[in-house]
N, CA, C and O atoms as a Tinker XYZ file with bonds, in Angstrom:
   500  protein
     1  N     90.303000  108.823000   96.112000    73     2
     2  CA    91.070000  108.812000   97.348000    64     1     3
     3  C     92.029000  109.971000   97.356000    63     2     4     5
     4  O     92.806000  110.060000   96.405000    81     3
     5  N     92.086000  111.205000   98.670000    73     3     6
     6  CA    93.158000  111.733000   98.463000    64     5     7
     7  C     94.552000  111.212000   98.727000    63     6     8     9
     8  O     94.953000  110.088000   99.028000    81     7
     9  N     95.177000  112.373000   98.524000    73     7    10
    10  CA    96.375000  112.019000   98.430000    64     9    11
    11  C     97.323000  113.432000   99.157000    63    10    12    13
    12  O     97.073000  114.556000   98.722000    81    11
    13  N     98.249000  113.279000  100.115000    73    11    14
    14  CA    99.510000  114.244000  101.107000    64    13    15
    15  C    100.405000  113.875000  101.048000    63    14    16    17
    16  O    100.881000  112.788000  101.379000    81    15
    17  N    100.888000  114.931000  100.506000    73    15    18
    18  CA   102.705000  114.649000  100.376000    64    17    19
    19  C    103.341000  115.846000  101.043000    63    18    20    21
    20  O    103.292000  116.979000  100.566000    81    19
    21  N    103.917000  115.539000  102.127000    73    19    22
    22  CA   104.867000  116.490000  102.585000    64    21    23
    23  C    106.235000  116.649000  102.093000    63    22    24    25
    24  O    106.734000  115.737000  101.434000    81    23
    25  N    106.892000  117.720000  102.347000    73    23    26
    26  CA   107.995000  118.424000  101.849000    64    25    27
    27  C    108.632000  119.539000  102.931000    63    26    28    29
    28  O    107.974000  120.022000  103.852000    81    27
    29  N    110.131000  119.876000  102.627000    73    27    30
    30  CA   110.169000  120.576000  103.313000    64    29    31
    31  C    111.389000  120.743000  104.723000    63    30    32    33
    32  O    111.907000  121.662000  105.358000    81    31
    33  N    111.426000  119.070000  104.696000    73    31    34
    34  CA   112.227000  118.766000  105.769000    64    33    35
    35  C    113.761000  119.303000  105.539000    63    34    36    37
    36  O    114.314000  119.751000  104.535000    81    35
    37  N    114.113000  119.130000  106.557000    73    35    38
    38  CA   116.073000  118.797000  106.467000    64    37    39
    39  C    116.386000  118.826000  108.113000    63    38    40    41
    40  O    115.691000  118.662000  109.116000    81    39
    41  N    117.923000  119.149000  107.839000    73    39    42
    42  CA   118.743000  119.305000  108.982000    64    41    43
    43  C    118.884000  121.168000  109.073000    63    42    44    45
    44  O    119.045000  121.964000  108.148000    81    43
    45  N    118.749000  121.424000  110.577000    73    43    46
    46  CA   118.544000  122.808000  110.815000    64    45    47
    47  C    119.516000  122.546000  112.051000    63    46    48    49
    48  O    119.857000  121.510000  112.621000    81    47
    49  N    119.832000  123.897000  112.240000    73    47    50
    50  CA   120.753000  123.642000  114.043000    64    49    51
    51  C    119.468000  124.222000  114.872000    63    50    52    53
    52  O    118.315000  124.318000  114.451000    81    51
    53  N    119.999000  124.606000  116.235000    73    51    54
    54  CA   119.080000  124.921000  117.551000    64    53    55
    55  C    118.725000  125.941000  117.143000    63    54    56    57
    56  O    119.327000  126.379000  116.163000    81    55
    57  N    117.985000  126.466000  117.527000    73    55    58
    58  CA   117.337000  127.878000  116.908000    64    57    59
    59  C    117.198000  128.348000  115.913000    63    58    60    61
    60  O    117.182000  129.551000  115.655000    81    59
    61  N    117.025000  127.074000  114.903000    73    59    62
    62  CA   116.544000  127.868000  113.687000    64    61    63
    63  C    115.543000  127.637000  113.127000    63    62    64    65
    64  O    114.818000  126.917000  113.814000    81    63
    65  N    115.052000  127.950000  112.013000    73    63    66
    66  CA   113.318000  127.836000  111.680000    64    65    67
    67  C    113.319000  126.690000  110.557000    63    66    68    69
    68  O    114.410000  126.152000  110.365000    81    67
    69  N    112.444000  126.340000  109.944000    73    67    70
    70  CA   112.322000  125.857000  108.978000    64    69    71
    71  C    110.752000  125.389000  108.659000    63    70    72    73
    72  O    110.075000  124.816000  109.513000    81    71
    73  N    110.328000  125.659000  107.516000    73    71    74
    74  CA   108.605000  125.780000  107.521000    64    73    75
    75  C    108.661000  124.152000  106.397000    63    74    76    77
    76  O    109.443000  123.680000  105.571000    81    75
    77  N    107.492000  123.811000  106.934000    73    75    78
    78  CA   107.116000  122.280000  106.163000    64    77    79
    79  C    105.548000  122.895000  105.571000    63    78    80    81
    80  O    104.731000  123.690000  106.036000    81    79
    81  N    105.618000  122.104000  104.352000    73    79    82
    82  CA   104.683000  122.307000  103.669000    64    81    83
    83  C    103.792000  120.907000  103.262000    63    82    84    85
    84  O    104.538000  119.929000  103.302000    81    83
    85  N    102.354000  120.546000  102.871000    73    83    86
    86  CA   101.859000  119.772000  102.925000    64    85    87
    87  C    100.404000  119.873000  101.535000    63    86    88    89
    88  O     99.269000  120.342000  101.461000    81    87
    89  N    101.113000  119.310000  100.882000    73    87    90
    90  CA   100.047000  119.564000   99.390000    64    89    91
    91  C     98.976000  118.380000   99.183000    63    90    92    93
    92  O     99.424000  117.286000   98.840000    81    91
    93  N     97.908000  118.495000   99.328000    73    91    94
    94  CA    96.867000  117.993000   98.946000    64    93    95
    95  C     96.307000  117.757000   97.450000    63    94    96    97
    96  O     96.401000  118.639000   96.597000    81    95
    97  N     95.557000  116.158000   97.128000    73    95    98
    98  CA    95.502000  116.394000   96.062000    64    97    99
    99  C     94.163000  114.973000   96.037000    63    98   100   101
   100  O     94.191000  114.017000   96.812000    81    99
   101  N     93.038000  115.207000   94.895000    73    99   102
   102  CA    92.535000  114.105000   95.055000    64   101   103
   103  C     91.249000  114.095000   95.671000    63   102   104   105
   104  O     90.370000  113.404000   95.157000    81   103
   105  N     91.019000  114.741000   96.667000    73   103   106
   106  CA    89.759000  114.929000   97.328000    64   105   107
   107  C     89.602000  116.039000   97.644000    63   106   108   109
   108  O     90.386000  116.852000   97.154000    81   107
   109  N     88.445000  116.582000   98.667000    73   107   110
   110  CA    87.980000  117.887000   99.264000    64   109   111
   111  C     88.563000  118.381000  100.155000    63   110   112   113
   112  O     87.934000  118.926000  101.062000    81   111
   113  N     90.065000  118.327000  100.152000    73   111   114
   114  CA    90.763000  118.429000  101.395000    64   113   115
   115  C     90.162000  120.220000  102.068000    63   114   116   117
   116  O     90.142000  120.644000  103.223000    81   115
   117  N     89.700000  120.959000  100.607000    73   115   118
   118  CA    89.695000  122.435000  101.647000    64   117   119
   119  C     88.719000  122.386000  102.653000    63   118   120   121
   120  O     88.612000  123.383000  103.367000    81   119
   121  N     87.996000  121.436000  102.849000    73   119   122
   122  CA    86.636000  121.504000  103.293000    64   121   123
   123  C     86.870000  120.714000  104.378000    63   122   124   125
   124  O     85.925000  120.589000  105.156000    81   123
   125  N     88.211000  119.969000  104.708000    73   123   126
   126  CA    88.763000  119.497000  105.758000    64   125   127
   127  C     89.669000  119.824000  106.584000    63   126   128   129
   128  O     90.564000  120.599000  106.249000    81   127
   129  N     89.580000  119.190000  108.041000    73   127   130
   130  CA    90.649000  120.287000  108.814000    64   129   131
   131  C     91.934000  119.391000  108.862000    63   130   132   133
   132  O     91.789000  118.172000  108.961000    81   131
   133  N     92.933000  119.830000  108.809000    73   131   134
   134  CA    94.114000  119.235000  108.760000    64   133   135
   135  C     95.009000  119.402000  110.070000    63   134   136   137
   136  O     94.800000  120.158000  111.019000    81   135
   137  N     95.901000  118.641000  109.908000    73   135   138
   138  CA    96.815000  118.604000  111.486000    64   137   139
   139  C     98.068000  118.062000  110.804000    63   138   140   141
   140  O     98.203000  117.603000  109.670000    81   139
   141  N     99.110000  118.265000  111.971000    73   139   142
   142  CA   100.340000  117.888000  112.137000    64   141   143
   143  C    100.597000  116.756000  113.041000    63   142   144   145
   144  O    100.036000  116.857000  114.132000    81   143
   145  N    101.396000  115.576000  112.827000    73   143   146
   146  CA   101.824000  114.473000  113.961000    64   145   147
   147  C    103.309000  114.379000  113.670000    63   146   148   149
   148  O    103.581000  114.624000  112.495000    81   147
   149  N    104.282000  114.098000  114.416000    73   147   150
   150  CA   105.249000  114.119000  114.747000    64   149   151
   151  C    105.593000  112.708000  115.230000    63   150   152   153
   152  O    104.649000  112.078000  115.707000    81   151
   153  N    106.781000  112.109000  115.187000    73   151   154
   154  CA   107.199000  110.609000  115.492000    64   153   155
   155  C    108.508000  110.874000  115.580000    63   154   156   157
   156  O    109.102000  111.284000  114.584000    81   155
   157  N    109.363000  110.624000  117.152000    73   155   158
   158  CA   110.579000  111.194000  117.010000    64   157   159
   159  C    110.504000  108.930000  116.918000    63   158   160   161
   160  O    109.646000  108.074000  116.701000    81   159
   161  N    112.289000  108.990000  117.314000    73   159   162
   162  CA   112.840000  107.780000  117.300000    64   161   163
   163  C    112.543000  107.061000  118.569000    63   162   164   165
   164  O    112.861000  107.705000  119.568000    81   163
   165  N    112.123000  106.130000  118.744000    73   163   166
   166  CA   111.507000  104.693000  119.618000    64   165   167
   167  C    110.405000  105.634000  120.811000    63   166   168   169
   168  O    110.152000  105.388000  121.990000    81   167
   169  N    109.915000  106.796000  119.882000    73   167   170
   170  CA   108.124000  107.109000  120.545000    64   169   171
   171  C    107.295000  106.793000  119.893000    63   170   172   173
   172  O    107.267000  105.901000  119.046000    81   171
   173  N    106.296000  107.705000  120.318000    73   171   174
   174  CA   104.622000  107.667000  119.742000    64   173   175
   175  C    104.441000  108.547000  118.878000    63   174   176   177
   176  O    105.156000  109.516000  119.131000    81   175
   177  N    103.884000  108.676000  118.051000    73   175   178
   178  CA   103.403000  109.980000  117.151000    64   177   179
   179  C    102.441000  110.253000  117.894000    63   178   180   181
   180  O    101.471000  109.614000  118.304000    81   179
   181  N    103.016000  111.836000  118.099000    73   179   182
   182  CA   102.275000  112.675000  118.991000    64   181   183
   183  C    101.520000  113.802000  117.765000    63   182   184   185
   184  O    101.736000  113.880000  116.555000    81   183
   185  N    100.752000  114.445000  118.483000    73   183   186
   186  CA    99.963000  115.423000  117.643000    64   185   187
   187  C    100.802000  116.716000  117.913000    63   186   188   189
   188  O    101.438000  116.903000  118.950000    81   187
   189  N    100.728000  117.612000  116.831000    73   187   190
   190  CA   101.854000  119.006000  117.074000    64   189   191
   191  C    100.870000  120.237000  116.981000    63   190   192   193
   192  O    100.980000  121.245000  117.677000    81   191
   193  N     99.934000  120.033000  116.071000    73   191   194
   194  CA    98.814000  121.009000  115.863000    64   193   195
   195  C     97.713000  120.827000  114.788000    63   194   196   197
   196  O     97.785000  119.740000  114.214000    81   195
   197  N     96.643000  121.699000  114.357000    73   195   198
   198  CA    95.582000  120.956000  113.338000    64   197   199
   199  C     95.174000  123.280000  113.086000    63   198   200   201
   200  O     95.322000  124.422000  113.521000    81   199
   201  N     94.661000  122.435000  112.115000    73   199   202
   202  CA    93.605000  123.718000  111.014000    64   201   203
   203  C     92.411000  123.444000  111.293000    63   202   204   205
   204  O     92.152000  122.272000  111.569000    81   203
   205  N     91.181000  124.604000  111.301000    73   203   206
   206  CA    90.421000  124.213000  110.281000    64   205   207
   207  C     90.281000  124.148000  109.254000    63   206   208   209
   208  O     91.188000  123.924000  108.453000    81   207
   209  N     88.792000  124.370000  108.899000    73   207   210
   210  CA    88.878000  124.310000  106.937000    64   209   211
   211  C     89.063000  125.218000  106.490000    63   210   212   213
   212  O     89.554000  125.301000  105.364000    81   211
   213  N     88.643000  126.524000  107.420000    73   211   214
   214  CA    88.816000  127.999000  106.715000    64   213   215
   215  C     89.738000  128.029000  107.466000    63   214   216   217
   216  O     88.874000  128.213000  108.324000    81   215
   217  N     91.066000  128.033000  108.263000    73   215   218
   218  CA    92.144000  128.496000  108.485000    64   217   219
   219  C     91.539000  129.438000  109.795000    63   218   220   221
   220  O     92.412000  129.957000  110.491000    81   219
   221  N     90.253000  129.669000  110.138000    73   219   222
   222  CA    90.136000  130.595000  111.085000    64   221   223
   223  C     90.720000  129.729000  112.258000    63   222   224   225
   224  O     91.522000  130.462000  112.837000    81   223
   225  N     90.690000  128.768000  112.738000    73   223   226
   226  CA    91.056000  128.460000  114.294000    64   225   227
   227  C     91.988000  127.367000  113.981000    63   226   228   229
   228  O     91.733000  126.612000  113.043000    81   227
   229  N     93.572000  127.152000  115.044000    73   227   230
   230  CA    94.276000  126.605000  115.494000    64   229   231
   231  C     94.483000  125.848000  116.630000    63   230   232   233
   232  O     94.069000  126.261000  117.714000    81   231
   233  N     94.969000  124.973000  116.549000    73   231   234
   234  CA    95.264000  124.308000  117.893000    64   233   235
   235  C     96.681000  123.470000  118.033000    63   234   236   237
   236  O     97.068000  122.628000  117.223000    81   235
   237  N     97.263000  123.815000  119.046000    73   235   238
   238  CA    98.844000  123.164000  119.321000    64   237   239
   239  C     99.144000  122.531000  120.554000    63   238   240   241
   240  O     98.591000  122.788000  121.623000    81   239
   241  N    100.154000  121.586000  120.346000    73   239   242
   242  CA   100.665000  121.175000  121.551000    64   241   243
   243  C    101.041000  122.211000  122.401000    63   242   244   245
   244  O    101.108000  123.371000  121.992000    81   243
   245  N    101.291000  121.895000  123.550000    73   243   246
   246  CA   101.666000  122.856000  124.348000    64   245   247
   247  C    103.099000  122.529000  124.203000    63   246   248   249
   248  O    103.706000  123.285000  124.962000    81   247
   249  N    103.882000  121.790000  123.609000    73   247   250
   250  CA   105.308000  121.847000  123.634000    64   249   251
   251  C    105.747000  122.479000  122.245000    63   250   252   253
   252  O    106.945000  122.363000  121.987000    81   251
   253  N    105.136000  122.980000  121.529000    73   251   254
   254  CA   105.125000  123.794000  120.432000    64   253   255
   255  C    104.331000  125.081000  120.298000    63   254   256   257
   256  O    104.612000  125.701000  119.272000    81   255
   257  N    103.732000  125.444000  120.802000    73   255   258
   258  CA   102.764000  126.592000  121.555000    64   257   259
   259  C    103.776000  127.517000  121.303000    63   258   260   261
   260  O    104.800000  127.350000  121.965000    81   259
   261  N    103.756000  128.560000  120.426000    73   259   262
   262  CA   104.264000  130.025000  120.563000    64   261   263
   263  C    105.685000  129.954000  119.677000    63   262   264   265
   264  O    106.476000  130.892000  119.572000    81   263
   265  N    105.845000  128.513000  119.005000    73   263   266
   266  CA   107.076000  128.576000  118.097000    64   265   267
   267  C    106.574000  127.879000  116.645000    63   266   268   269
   268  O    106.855000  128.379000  115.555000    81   267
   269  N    106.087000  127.116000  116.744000    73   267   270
   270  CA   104.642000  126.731000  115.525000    64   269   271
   271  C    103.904000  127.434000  114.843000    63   270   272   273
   272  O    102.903000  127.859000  115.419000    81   271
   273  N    104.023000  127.654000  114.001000    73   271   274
   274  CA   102.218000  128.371000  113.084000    64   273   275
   275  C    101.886000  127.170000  112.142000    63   274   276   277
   276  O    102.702000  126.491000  111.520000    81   275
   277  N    100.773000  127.065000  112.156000    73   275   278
   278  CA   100.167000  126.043000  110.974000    64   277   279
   279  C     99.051000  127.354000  110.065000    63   278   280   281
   280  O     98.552000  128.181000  110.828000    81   279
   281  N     98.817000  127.457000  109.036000    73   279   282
   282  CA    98.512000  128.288000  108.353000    64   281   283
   283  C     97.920000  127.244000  106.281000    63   282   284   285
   284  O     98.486000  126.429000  105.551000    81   283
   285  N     97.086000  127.707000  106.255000    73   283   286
   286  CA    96.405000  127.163000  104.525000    64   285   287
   287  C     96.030000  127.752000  104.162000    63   286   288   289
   288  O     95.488000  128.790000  104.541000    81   287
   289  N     96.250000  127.101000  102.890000    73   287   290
   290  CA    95.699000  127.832000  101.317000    64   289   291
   291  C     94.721000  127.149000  100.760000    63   290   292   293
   292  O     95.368000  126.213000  100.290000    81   291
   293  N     93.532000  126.932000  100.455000    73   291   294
   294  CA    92.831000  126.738000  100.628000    64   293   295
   295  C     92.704000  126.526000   99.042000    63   294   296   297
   296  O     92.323000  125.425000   98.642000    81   295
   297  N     93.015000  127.561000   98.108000    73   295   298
   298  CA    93.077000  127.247000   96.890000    64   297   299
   299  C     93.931000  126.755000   96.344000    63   298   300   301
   300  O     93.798000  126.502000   95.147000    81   299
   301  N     95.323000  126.388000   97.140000    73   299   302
   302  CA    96.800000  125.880000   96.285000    64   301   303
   303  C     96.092000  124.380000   97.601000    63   302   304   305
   304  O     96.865000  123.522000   98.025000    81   303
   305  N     95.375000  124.395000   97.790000    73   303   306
   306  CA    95.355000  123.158000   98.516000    64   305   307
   307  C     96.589000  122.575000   99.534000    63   306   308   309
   308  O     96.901000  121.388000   99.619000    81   307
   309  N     97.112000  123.509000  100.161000    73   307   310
   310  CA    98.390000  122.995000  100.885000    64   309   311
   311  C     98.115000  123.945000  102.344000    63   310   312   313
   312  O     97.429000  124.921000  102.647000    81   311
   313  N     99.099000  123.012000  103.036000    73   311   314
   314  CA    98.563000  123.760000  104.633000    64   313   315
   315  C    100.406000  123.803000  105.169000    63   314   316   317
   316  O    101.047000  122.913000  104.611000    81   315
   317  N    100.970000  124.404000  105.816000    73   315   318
   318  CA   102.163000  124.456000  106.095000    64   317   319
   319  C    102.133000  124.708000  107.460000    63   318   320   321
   320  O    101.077000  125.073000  107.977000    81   319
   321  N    103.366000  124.532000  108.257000    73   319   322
   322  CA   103.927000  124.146000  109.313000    64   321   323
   323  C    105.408000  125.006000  109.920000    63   322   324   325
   324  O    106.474000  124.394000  109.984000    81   323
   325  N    105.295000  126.530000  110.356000    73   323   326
   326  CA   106.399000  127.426000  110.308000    64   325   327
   327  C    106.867000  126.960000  111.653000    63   326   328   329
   328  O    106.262000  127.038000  112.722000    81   327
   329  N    108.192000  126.400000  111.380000    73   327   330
   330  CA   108.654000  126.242000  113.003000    64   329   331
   331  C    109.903000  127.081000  112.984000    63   330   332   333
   332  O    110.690000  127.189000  112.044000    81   331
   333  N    109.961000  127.626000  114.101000    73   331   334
   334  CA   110.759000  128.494000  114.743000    64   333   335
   335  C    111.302000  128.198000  115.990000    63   334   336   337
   336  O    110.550000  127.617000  116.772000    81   335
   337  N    112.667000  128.515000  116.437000    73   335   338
   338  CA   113.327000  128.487000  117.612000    64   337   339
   339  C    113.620000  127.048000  117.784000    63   338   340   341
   340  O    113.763000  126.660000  118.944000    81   339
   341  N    113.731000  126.213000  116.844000    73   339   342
   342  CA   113.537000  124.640000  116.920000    64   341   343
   343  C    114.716000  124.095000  118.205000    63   342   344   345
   344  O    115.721000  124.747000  118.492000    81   343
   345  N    114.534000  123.481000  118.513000    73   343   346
   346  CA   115.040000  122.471000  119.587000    64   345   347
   347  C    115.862000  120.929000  119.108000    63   346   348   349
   348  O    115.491000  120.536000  118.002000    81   347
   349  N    116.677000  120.237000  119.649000    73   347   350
   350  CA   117.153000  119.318000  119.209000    64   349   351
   351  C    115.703000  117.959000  119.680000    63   350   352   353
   352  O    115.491000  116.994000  118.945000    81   351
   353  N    115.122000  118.143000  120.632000    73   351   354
   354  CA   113.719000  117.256000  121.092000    64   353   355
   355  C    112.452000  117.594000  119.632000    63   354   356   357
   356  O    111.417000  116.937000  119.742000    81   355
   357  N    112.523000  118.404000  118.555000    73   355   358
   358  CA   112.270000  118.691000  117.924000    64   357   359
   359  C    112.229000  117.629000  117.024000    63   358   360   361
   360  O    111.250000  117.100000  116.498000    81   359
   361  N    113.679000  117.329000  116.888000    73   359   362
   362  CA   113.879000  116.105000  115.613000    64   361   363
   363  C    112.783000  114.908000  115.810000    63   362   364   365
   364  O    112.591000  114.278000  116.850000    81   363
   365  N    111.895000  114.696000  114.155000    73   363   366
   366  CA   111.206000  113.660000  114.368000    64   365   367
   367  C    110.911000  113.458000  112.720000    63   366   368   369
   368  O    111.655000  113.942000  111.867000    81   367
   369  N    109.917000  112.803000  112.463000    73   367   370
   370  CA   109.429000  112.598000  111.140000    64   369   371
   371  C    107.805000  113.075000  111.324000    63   370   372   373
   372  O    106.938000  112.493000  111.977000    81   371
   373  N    107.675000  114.424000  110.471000    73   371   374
   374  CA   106.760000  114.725000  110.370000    64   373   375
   375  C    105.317000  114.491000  109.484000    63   374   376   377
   376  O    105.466000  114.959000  108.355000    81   375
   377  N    104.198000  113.998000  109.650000    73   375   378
   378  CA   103.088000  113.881000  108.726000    64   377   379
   379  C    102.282000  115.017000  108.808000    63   378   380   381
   380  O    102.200000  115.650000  109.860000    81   379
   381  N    101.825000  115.258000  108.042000    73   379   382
   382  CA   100.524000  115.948000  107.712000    64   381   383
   383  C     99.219000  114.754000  107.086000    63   382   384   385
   384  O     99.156000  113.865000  106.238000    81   383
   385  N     98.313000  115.393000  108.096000    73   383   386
   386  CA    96.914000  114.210000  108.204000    64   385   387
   387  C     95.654000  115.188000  108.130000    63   386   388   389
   388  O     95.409000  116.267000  108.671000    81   387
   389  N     94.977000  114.398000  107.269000    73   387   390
   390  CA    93.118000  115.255000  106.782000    64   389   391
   391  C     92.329000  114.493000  107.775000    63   390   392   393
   392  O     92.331000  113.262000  107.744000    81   391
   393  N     91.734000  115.083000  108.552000    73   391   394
   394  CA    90.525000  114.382000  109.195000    64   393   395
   395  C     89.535000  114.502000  108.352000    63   394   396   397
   396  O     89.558000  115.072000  107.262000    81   395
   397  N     88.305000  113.738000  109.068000    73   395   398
   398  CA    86.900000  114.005000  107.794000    64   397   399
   399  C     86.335000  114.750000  108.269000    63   398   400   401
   400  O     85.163000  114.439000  108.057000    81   399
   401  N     86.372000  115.777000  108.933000    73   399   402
   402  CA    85.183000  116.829000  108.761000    64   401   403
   403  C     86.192000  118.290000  108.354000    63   402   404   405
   404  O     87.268000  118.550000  107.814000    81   403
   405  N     84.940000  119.049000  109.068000    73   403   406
   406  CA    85.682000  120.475000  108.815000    64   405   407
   407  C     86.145000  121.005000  109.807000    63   406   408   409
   408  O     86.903000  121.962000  109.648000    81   407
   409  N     85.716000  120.374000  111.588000    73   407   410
   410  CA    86.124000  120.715000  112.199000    64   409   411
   411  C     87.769000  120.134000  112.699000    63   410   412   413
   412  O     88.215000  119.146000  112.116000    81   411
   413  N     88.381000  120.630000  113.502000    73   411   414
   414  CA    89.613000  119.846000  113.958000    64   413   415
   415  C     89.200000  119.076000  114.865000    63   414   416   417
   416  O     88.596000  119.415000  115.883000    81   415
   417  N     89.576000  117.755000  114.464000    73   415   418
   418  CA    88.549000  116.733000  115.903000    64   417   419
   419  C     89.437000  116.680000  116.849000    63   418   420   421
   420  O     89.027000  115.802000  117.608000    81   419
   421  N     90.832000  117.281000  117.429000    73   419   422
   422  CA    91.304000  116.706000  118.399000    64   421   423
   423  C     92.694000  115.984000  118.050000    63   422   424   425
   424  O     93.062000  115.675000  116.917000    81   423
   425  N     93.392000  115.777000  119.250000    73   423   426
   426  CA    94.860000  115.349000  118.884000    64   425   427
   427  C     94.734000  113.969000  118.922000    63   426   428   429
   428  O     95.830000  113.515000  119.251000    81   427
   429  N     93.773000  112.913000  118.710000    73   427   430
   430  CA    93.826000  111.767000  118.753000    64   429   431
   431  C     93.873000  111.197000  116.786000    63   430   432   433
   432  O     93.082000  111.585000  115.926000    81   431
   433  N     94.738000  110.479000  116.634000    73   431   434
   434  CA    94.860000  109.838000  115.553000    64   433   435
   435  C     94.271000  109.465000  114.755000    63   434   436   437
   436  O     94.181000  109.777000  113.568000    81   435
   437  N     93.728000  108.622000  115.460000    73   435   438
   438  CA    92.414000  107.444000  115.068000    64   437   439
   439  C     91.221000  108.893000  114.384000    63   438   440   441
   440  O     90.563000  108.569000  113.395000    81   439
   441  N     91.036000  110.206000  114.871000    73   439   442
   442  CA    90.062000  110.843000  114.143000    64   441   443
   443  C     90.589000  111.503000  112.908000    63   442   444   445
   444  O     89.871000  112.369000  112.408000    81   443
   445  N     92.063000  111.146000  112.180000    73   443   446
   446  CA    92.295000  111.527000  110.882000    64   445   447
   447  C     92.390000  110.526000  109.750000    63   446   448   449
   448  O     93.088000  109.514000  109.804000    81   447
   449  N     91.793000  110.807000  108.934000    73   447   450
   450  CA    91.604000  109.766000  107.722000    64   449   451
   451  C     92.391000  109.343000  106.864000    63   450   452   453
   452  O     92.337000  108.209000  106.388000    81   451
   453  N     93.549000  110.559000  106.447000    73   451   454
   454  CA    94.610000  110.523000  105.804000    64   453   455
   455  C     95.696000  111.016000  106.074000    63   454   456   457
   456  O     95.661000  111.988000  106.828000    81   455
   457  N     96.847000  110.617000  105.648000    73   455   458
   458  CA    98.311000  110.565000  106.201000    64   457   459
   459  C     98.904000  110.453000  104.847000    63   458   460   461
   460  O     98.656000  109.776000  103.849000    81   459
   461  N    100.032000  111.621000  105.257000    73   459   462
   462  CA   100.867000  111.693000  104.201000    64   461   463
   463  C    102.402000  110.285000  104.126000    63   462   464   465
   464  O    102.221000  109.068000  104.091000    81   463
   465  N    103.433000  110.827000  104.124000    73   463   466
   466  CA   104.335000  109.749000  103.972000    64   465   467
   467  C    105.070000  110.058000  105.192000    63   466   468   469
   468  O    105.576000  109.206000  105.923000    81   467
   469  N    105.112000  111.622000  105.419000    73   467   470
   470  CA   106.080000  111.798000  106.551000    64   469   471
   471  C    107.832000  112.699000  106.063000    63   470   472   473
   472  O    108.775000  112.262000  105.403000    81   471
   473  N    107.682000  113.696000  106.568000    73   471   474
   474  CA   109.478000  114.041000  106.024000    64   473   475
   475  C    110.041000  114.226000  107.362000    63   474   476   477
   476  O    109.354000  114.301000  108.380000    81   475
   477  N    111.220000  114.293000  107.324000    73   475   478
   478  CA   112.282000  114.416000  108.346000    64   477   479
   479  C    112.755000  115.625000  108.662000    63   478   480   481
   480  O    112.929000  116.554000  107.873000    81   479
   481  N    112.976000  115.619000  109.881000    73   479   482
   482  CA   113.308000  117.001000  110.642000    64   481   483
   483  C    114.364000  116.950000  111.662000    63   482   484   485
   484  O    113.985000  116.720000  112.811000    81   483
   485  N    115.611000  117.121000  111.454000    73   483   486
   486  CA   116.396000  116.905000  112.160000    64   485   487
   487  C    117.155000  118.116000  113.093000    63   486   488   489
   488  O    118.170000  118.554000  112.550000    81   487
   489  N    116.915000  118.553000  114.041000    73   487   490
   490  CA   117.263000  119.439000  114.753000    64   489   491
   491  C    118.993000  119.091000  115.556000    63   490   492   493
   492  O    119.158000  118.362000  116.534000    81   491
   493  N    119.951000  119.748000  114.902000    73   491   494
   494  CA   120.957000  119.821000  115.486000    64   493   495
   495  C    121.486000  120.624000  117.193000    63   494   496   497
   496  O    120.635000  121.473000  117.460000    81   495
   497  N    122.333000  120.578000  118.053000    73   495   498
   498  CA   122.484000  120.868000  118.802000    64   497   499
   499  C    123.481000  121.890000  118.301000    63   498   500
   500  O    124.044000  122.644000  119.094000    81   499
């Protein structure tokens, strides 16, 4: 069974960056595409963005579109999460999730297999 542990989090003010990282361990994660979900306080975990397996193609929310990079290593087995220009709507608890294939299936949940624990991201005003 694999295994995701994210890292990475803290408290940042408005406009500032802070990159989350997401280490894999346990299974074939390179050969899987990975994504980001987000859970602020009394929402939904929404989807923020996903990998493929080779890192060639991305996909993002459109409320993170152009301040996000998701980016992997394929041999350190970890996929990271550069956010920039952060926002106080920002603050949430972040996972990193392996779907089972290689492609990115999409911002729906239910198509990722594994889930990390989640770290915190707190965007100050």
């Amino acid at each position: 069974q694999g295994k995701l542990v994210e890292s990475g989090g803290g408290l940042v003010q408005a406009g500032g960056s802070l990159t989350l990282s997401c280490e894999a361990s346990g299974s074939t994660f390179s050969s899987r595409a990975l994504g980001w979900f987000r859970q602020a306080p009394g929402k939904e975990r929404e989807f923020v963005g996903a990998i493929n397996w080779g890192g060639s193609r991305t996909y993002y929310a459109d409320s993170v579109k152009g301040r996000f990079t998701i980016s992997r290593d394929n041999a350190k087995n970890t996929v990271s999460l550069q956010m920039k220009s952060l926002k106080p709507e920002d603050t949430a608890v972040y996972y990193c999730a392996a779907a089972s294939g290689m492609v990115v299936p999409g911002p729906l949940e239910r198509r990722y297999a594994d889930w990390g624990q989640g770290t915190q991201v707190t965007v100050s005003s």
